[in-house]
C-alpha positions as CSV (number, residue, x, y, z in Angstrom):
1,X,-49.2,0.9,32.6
2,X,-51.3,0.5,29.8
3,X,-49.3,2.7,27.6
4,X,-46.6,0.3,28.3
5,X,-48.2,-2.9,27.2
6,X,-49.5,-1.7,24.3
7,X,-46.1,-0.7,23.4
8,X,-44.6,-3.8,24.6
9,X,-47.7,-5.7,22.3
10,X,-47.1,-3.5,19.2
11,X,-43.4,-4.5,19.4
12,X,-44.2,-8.2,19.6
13,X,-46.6,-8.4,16.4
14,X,-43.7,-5.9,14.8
15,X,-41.5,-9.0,15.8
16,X,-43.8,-11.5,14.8
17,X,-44.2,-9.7,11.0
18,X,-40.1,-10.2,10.6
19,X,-40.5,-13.4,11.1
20,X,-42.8,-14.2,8.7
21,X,-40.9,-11.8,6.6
22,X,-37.8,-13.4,6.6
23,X,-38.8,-17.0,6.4
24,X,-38.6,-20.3,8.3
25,X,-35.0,-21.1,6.0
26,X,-34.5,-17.7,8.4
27,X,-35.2,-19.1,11.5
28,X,-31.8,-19.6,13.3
29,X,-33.0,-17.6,16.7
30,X,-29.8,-15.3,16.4
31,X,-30.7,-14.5,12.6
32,X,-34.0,-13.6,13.8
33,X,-32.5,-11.3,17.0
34,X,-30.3,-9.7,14.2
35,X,-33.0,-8.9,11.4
36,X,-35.4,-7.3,14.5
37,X,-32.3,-5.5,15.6
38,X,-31.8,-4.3,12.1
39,X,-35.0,-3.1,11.8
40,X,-34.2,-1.0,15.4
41,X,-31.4,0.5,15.6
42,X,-29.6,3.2,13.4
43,X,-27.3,2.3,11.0
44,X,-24.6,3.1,12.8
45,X,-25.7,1.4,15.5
46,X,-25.8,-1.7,13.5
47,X,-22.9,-1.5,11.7
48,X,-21.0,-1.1,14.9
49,X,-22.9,-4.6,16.3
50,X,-22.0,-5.9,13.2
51,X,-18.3,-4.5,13.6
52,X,-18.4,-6.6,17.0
53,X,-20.0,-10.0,15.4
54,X,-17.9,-10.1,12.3
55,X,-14.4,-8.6,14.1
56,X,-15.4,-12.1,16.5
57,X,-16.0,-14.5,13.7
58,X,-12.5,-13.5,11.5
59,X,-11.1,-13.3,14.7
60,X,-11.9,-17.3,15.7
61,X,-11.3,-18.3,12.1
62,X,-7.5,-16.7,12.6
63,X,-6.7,-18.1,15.6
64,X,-7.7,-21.5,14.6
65,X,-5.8,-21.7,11.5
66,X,-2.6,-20.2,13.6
67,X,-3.2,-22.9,16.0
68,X,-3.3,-25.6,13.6
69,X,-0.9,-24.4,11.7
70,X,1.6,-24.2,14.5
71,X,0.3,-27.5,16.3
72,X,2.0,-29.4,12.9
73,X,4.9,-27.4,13.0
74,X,5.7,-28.4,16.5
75,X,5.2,-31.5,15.7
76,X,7.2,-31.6,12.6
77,X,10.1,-29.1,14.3
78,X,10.4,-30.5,18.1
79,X,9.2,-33.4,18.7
80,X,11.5,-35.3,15.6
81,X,15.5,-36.0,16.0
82,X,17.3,-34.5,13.2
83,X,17.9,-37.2,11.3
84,X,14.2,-37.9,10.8
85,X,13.6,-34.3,10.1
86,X,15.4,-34.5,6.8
87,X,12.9,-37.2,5.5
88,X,9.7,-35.1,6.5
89,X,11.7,-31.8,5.1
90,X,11.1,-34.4,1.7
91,X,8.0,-35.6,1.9
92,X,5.8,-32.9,4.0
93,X,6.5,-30.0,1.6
94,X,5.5,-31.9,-1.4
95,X,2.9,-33.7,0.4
96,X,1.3,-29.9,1.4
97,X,1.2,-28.4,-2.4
98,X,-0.4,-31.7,-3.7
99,X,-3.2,-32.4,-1.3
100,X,-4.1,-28.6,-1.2
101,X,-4.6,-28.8,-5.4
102,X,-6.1,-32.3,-4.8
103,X,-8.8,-30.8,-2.5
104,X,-9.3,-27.8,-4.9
105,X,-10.2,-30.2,-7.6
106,X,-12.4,-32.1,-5.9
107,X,-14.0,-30.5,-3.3
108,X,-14.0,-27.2,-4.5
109,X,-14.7,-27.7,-8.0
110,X,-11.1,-25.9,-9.4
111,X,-12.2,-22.8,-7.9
112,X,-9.2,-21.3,-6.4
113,X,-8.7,-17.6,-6.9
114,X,-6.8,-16.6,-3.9
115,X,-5.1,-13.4,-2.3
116,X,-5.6,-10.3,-1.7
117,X,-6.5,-9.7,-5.3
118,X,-9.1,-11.8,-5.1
119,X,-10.8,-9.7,-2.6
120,X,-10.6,-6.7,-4.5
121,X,-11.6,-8.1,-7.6
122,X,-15.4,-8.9,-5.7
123,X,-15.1,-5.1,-4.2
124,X,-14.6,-3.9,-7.5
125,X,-16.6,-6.3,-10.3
126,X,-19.1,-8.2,-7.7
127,X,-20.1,-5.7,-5.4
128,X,-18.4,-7.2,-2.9
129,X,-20.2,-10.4,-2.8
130,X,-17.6,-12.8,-1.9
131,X,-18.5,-16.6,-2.3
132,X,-19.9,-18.1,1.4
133,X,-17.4,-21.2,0.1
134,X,-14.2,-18.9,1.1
135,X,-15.4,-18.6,4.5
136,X,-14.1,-22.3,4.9
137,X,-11.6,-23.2,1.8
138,X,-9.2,-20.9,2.5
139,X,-8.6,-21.8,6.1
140,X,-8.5,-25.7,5.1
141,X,-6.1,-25.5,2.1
142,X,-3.5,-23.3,3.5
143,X,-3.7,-25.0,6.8
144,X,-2.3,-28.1,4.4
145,X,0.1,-26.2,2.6
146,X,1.6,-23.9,5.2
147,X,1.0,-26.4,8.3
148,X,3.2,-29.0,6.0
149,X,6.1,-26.7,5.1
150,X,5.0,-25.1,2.4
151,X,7.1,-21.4,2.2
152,X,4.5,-18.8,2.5
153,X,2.4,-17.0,4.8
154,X,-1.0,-17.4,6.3
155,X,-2.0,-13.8,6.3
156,X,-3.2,-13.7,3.0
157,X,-6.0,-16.3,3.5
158,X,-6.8,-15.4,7.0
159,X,-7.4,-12.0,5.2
160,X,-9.6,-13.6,2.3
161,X,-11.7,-15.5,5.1
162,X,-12.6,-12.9,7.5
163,X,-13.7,-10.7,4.0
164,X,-15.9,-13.7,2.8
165,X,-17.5,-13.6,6.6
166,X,-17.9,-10.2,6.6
167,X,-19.7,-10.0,2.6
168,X,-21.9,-12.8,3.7
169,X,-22.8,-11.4,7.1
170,X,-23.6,-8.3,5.1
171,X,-25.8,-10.1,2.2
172,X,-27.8,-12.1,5.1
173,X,-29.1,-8.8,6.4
174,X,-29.7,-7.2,3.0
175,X,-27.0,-4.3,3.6
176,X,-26.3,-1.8,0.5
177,X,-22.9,-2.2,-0.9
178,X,-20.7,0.4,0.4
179,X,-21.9,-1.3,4.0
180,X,-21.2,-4.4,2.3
181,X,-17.9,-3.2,1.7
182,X,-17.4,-2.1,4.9
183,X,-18.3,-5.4,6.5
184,X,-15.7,-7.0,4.1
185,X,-12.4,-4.8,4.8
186,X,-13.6,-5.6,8.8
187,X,-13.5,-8.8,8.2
188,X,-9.9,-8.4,6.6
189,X,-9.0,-6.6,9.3
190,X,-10.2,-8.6,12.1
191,X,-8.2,-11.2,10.6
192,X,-5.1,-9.5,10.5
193,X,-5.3,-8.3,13.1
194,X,-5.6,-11.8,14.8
195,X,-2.9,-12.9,13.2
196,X,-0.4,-10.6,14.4
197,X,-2.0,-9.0,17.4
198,X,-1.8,-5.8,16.0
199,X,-5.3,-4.2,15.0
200,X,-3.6,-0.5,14.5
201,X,-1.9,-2.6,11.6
202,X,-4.8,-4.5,10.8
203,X,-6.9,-1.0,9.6
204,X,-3.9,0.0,8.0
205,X,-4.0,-2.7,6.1
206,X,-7.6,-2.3,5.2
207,X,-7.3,1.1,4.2
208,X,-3.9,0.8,2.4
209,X,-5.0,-2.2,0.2
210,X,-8.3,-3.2,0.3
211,X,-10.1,0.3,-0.1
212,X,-8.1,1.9,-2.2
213,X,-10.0,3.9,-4.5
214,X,-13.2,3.4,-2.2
215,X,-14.5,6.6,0.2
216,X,-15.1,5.8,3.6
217,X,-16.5,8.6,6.6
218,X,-17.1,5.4,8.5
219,X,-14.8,3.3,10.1
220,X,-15.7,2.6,13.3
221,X,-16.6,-0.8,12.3
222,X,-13.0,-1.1,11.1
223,X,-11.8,-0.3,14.9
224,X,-14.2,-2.6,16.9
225,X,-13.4,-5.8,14.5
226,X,-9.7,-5.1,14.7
227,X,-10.1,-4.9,18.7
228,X,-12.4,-7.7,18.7
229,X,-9.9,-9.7,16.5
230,X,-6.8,-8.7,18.4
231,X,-8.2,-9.1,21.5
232,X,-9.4,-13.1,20.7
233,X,-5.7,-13.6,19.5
234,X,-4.3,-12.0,22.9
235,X,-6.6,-14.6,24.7
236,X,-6.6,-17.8,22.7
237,X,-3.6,-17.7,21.5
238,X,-0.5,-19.6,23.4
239,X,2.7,-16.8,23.7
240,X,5.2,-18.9,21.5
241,X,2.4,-18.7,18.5
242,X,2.0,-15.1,19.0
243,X,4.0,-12.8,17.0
244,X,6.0,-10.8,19.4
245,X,9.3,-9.8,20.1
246,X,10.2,-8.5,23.1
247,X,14.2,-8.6,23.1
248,X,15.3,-4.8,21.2
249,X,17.7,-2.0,22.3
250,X,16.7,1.7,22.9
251,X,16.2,4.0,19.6
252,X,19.2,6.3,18.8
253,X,19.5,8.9,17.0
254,X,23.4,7.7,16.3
255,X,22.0,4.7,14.4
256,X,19.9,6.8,11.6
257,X,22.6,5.9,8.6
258,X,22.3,1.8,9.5
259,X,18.7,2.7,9.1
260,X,19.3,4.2,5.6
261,X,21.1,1.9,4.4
262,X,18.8,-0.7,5.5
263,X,16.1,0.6,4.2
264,X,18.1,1.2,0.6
265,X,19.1,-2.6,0.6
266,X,15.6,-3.6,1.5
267,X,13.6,-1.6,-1.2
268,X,16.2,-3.5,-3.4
269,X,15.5,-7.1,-2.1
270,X,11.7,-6.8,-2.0
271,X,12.3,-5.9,-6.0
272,X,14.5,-8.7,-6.8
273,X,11.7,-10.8,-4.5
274,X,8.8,-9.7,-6.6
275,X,10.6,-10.0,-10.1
276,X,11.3,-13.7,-9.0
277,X,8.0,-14.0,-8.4
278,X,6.5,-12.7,-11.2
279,X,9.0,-15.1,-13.6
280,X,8.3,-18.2,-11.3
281,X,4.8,-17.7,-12.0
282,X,5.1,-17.1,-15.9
283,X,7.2,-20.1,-15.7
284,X,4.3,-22.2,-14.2
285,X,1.9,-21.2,-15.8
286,X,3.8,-21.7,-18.9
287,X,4.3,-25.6,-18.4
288,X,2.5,-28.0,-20.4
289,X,0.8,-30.0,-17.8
290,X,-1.6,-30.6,-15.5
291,X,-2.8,-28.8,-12.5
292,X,-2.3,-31.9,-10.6
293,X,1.5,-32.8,-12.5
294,X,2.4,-29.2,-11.6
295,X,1.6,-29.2,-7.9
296,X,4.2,-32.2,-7.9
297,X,6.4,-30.6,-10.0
298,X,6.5,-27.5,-7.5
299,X,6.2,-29.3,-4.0
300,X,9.6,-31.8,-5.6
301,X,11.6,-28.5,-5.9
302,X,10.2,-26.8,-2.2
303,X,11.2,-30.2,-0.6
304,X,14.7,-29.9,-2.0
305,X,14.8,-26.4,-1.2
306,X,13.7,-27.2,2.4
307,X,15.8,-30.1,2.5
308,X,18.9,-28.3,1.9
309,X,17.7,-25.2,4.0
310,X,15.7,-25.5,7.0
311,X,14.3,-21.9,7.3
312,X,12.7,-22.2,4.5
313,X,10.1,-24.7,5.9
314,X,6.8,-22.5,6.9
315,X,6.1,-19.0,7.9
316,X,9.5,-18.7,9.1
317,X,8.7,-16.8,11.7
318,X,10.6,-18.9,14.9
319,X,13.5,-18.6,12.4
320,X,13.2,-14.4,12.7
321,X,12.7,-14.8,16.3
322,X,15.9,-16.6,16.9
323,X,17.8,-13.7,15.2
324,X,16.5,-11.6,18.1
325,X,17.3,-13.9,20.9
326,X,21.0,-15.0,19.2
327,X,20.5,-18.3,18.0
328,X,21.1,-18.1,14.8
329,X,23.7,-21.0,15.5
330,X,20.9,-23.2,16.6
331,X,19.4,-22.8,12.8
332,X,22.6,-23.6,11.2
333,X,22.7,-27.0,13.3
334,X,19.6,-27.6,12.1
335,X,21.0,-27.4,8.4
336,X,23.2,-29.7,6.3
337,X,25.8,-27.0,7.2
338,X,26.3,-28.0,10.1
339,X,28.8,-30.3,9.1
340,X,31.0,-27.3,8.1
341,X,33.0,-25.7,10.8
342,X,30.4,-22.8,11.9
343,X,32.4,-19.5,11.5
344,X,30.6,-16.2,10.8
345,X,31.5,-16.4,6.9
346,X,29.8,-19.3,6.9
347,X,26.5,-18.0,8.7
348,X,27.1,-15.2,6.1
349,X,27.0,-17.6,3.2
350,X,24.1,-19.6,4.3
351,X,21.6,-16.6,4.8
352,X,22.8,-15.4,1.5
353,X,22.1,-18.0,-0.2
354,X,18.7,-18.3,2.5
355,X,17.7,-14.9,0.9
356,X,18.0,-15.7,-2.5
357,X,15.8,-19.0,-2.4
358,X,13.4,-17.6,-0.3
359,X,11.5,-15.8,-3.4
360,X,12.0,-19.0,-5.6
361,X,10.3,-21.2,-2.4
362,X,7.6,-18.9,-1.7
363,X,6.6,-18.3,-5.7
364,X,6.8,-22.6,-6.0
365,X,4.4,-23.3,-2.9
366,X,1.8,-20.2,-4.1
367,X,1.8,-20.9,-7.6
368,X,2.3,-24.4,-8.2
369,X,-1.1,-25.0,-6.5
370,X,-0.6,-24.4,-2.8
371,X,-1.9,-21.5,-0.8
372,X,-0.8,-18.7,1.3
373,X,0.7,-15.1,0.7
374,X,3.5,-12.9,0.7
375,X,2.5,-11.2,4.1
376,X,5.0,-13.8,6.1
377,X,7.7,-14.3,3.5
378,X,8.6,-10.3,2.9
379,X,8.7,-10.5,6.8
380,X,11.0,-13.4,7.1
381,X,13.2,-12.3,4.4
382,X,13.6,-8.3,5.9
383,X,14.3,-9.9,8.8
384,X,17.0,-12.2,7.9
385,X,18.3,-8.8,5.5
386,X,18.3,-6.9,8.8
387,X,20.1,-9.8,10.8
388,X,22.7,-10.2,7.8
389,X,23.5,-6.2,7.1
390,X,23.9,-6.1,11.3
391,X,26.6,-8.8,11.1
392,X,28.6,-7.7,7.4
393,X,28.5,-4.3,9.4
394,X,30.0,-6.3,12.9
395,X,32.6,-7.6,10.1
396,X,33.8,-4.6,8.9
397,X,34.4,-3.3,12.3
398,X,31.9,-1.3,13.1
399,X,30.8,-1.5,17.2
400,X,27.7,-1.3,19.1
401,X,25.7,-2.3,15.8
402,X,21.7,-2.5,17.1
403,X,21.2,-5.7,15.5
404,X,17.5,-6.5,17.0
405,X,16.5,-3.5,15.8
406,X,18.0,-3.9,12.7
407,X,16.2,-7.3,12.1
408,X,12.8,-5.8,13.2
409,X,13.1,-2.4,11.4
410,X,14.5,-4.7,8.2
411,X,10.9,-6.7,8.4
412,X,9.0,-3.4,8.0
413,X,11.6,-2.0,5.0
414,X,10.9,-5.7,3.1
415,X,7.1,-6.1,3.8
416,X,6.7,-2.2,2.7
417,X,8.4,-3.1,-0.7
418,X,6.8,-6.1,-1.2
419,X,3.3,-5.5,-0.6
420,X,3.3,-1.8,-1.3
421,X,1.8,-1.1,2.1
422,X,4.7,1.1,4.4
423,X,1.9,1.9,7.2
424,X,0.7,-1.9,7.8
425,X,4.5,-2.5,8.0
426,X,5.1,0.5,10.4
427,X,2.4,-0.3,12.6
428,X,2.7,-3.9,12.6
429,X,6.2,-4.4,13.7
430,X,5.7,-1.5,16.2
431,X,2.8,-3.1,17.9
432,X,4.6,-6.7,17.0
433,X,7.7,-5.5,19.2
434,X,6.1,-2.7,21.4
435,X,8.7,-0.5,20.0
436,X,7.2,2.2,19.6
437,X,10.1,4.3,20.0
438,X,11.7,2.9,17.0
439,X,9.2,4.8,14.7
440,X,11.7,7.0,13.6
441,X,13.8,4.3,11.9
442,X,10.6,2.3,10.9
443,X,9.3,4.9,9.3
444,X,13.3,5.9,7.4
445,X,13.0,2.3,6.2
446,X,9.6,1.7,5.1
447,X,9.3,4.7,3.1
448,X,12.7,4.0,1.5
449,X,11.6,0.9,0.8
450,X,9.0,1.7,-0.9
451,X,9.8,4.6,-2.8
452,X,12.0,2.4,-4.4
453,X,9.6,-0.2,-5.2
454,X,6.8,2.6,-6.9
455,X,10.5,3.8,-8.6
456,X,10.4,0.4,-10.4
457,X,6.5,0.2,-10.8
458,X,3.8,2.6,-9.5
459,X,1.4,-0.6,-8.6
460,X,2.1,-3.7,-7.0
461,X,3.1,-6.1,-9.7
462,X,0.9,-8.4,-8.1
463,X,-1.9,-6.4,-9.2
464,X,-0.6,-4.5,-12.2
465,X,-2.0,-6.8,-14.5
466,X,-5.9,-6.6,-13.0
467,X,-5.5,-2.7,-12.6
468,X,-4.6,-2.0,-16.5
469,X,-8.0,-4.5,-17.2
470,X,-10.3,-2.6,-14.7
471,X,-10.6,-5.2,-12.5
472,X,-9.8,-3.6,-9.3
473,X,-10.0,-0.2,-8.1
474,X,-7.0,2.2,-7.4
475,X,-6.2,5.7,-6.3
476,X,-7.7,7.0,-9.0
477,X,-11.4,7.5,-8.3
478,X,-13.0,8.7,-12.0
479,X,-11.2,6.0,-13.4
480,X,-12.4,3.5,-10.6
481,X,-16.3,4.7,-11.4
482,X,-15.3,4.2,-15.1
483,X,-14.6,1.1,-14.8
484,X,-17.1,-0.4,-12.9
485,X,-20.0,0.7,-15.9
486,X,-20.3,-2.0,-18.6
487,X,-19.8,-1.1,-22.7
488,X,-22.7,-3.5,-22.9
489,X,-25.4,-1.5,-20.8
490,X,-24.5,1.5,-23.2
491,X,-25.0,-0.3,-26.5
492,X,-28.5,0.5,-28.6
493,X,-29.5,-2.3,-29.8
494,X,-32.7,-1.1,-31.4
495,X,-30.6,1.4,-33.5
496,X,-32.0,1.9,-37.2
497,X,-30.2,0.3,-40.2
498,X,-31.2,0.4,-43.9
499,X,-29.2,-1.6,-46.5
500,X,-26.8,0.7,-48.7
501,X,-28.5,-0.6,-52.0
502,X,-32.8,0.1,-50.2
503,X,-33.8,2.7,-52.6
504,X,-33.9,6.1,-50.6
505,X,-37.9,6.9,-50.7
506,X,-37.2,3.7,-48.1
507,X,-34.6,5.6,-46.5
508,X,-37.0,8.8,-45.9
509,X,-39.5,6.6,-44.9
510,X,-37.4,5.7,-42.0
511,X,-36.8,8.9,-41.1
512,X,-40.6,10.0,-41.2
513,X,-41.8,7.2,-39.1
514,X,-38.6,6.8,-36.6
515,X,-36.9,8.2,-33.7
516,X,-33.5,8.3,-34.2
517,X,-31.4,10.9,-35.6
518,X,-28.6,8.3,-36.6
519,X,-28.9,5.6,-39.1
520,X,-26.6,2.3,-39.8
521,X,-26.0,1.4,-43.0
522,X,-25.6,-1.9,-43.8
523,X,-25.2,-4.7,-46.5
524,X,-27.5,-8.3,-46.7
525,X,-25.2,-9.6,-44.4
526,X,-26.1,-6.2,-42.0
527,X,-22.1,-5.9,-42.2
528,X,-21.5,-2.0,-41.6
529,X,-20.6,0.0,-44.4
530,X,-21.4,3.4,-43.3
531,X,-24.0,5.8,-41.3
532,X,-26.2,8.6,-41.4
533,X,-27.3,11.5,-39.2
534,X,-30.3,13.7,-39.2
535,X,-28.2,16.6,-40.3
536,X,-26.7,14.6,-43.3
537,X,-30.5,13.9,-44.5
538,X,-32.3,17.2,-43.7
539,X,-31.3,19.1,-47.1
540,X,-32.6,16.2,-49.1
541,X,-35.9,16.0,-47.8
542,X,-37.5,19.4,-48.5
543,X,-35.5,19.7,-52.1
544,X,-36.7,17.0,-55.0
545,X,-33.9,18.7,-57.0
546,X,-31.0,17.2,-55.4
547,X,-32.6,14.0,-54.1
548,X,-29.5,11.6,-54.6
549,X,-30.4,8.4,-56.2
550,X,-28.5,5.6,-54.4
551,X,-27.8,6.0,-50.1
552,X,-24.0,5.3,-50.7
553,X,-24.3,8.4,-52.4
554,X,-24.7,10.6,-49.2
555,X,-23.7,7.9,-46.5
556,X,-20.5,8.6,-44.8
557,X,-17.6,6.2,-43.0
558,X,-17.8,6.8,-39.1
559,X,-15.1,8.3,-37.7
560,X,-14.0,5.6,-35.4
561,X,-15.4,2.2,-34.3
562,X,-16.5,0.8,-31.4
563,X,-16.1,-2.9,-30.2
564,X,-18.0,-4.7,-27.6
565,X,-15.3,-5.5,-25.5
566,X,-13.5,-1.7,-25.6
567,X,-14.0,-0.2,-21.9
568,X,-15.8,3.0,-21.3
569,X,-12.7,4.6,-20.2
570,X,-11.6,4.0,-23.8
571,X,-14.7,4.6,-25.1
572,X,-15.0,8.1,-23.8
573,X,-11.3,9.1,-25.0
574,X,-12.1,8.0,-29.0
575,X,-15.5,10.3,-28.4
576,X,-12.9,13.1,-27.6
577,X,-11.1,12.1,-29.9
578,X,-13.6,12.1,-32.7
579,X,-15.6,15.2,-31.5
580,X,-18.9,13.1,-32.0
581,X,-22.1,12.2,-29.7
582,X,-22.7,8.5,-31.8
583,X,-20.7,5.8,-32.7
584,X,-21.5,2.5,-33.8
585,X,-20.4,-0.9,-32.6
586,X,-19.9,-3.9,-34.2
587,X,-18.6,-7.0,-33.7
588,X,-15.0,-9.7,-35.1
589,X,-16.4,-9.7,-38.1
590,X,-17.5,-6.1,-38.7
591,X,-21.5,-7.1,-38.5
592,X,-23.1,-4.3,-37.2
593,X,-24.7,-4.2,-33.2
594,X,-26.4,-0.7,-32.5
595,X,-25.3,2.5,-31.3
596,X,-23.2,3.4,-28.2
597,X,-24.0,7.5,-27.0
598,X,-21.7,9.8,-25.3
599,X,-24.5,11.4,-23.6
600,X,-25.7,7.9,-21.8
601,X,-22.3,7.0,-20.7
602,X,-21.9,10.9,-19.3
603,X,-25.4,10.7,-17.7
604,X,-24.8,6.7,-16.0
605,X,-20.9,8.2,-15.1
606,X,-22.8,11.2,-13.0
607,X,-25.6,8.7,-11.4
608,X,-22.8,6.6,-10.1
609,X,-20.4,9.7,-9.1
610,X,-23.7,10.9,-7.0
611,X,-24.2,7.2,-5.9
612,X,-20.5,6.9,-4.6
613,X,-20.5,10.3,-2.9
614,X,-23.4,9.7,-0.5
């Protein structure tokens, strides 16, 4: 008995030292429970509790912004005659783009780096420290955007959330940064897995896209936040908000070459999708205006674009779901086509021409200052390619066409093309449609898809750009520790210079009392003009005979220059290049900075490889 209140006293003052460890600005009671439990348990143990909390929070976060989100769109959608649609189809979208920039530049300061590159830019340059700001801004600025018409997707920010929960949760309890990491991508997960109540698609995701490039033996965390997440959804959310489908026909095998095809025609649309993007945004970016002038500019042409098609308000999602329950009438009524005699050339033309403005409406609302992703679009836009190929194919003659499946295996073949991610599509519209049977032609389509899309450019265009600079991680794992050293951690900047016209006694001198073996050569303006090694001086120093009389005698150009701003990666390949240990850097104007070694780059390379692999 004794024993036992000792040990029941030795844990309180272990208790009582935390807390004066940690702080009264530490003081919230659970913060308190959660350092002591840190201090407890195993690190698995923890990371698993912190799984749990974190899968929780992204979870809430994701169902709340779903739940807004859709709470306008009803709104908006039901509750308003047609004829009164048309007017918020004009003002809503624009509305959405501008407040969302007007809220970045005020409240948060410009600050608006968003997507899914965003979070692997802090895994990859900030050691996954993600600003405790996006733990909020993102769910507030899309909820304007998307909740208002604008034409993208929601996943994106739900994803940036839950990873700014999970880095923060992480920093509060002073985890190291691959746990870090860890908590991030279950964040990201969590909230994907909210979103669509799918967490099989949710780790995909994780592991597809955000660590890539980044070893992992433990992922447990990864499971219990997607369950946690996709659970929360399951409960909270209302069935209409969910994203299920429930009406599809039986896999067969007869139907493999509509699945080909589909998955050919896809791979192609998710191309032209992503080139329109990538030109809208070069477009933008190239206007002469304001931030504030170009939100208006792009919320004017989504509100015409809306105006004039209908779908193209929001997610899009109901639009998808009607495909599968044949309304697709119902849509066109709901369109300024519906003046035309509705015949199935004209449903034809109008998802045709649905298709093609879909990229320019999604690439006005993201980069014109409103935010959201691509997540919902590529989805919207396989599934109205899936519900369009089904019907050409019902034109031509053929019968018994699956056209549900056709929409929902379409949705995977986009997505997969589009964000470069054919598991997160495979699972997702699997678990979405509890089709699990339809694998098979999931699977033909996705893959197609995106083969065709690394055909056209092994990385996601997206994040092309960031990958040539270093500034996120990809499959390739040398090159991903290569880039995360910095050039300027490497640079000597107590390297030893002597100007070219010192007389050499002075240069000897230096030698004698040094401890370098390469020198810098330099003018009165310590501009470079050439260097010396050890080797090049030894014969001079024991021989008066052929002491030269002027350094620019023996000095000798380097073999290459280095810059500040070059990258080790580079670095390294001009040292192999050369065939040299030294090299010295300089600056714009040629004024000389220090030395840069092989041998320290080499040795910091191997600290990190051994860092990385434990």
């Amino acid at each position: 008995m004794k024993i036992h209140n000792k040990k029941k006293l030795l844990s309180f003052l272990k208790f009582k030292r935390d807390f004066q460890k940690f702080g009264l600005e530490k003081a919230r009671s659970y913060e308190l429970i959660l350092h002591w439990l840190n201090n407890r348990l195993s690190r698995n143990q923890f990371l698993v509790l912190s799984g749990i909390l974190v899968g929780c929070t992204a979870g809430l976060a994701g169902v709340l912004l779903k739940t807004l989100v859709h709470s306008i769109h009803h709104f908006i959608t039901t509750e308003v005659h047609f004829e009164y649609q048309i007017l918020f189809y004009i003002v809503f979208p624009f509305l959405g783009i501008v407040l969302t920039t007007s809220i970045v530049l005020t409240l948060f300061k410009g600050q608006d780096r968003k997507g899914i590159g965003a979070i692997l830019y802090e895994i990859a340059q900030n050691s996954s420290i993600v600003s405790s700001v996006k733990m909020y801004s993102q769910i507030i600025q899309s909820a304007i955007t998307v909740g208002l018409g604008g034409s993208a997707g929601l996943e994106s920010p739900i994803a940036v959330t839950g990873a700014a929960i999970g880095s923060n949760y992480a920093q509060t309890y002073r985890l190291t940064y691959k746990e870090r990491t860890l908590l991030l991508a279950a964040g990201a997960t969590a909230g994907i897995a909210s979103a669509f109540n799918a967490p099989i698609a949710g780790i995909m995701f994780a592991f597809e896209i955000l660590l890539t490039g980044v070893v992992f033996t433990d992922f447990i965390p990864l499971v219990v936040a997607a369950v946690c997440g996709s659970l929360l959804s399951r409960v909270l959310l209302q069935e209409d908000v969910l994203f299920r489908f429930h009406a599809r026909e039986a896999f067969n095998y007869r139907n493999v070459p509509y699945y080909l095809v589909l998955g050919i025609i896809a791979g192609l649309y998710a191309r032209y999708f992503v080139v329109i993007s990538q030109k809208v945004e070069h477009f933008i970016k190239g206007l002469q205006m304001s931030r504030l002038r170009k939100a208006m500019f792009g919320g004017a042409v989504l509100s015409l674009l809306c105006v004039l098609f209908p779908p193209l308000f929001g997610e899009g999602y109901e639009t998808v779901k009607a495909f599968t329950n044949g309304d697709t009438h119902q849509i066109i009524e709901n369109s300024l086509f519906r003046y035309f005699e509705i015949k199935d050339l004209t449903i034809i033309i109008f998802l045709i021409l649905v298709l093609l403005l879909k990229a320019f409406a999604t690439s006005f609302t993201i980069f014109s200052g409103g935010n959201g992703g691509n997540f919902a679009p590529s989805l919207f836009a396989g599934g109205t390619v899936g519900y369009l190929f089904a019907i050409i194919c019902q034109q031509i003659g053929f019968t018994e066409v699956p056209i549900t499946n056709l929409v929902l295996v379409g949705m995977a073949g986009a997505m997969s093309g589009v964000m470069y991610a054919p598991l997160t599509a495979i699972f997702l519209i699997a678990e979405s449609s509890s089709g699990y049977d339809l694998f098979i032609p999931l699977m033909i389509a996705s893959i197609l898809s995106y083969l065709i899309a690394k055909w056209f450019s092994p990385i996601s265009p997206e994040l092309k750009s960031m990958a040539d600079q270093g500034k996120i991680f990809t499959n390739k794992h040398d090159k991903n520790l290569l880039f995360s050293l910095k050039t300027e951690e490497f640079i000597d900047r107590y390297s030893q210079m002597i100007q070219e016209n010192a007389p050499i006694d002075d240069l000897f001198e230096l030698v004698k009392n040094g401890d370098k073996n390469i020198f810098a050569i330099v003018d009165d303006h310590k501009t470079l003009r050439g260097i010396l090694t050890l080797d090049d001086i030894r014969p001079y120093l024991f021989n008066a005979e052929k002491i030269p009389v002027t350094i620019t005698e023996i000095m000798k150009t380097p073999l290459a220059i280095i810059h500040p701003e070059d990258r080790p990666l580079e670095i390294l390949q001009i040292f192999d290049d050369t065939g040299v240990w030294n090299l010295p850097v300089v600056d714009n104007t040629n004024k000389f900075i220090g030395f840069i070694s092989k041998s320290k780059i080499l040795m910091s390379y191997r600290q990190l490889l051994k860092e990385y692999s434990d």
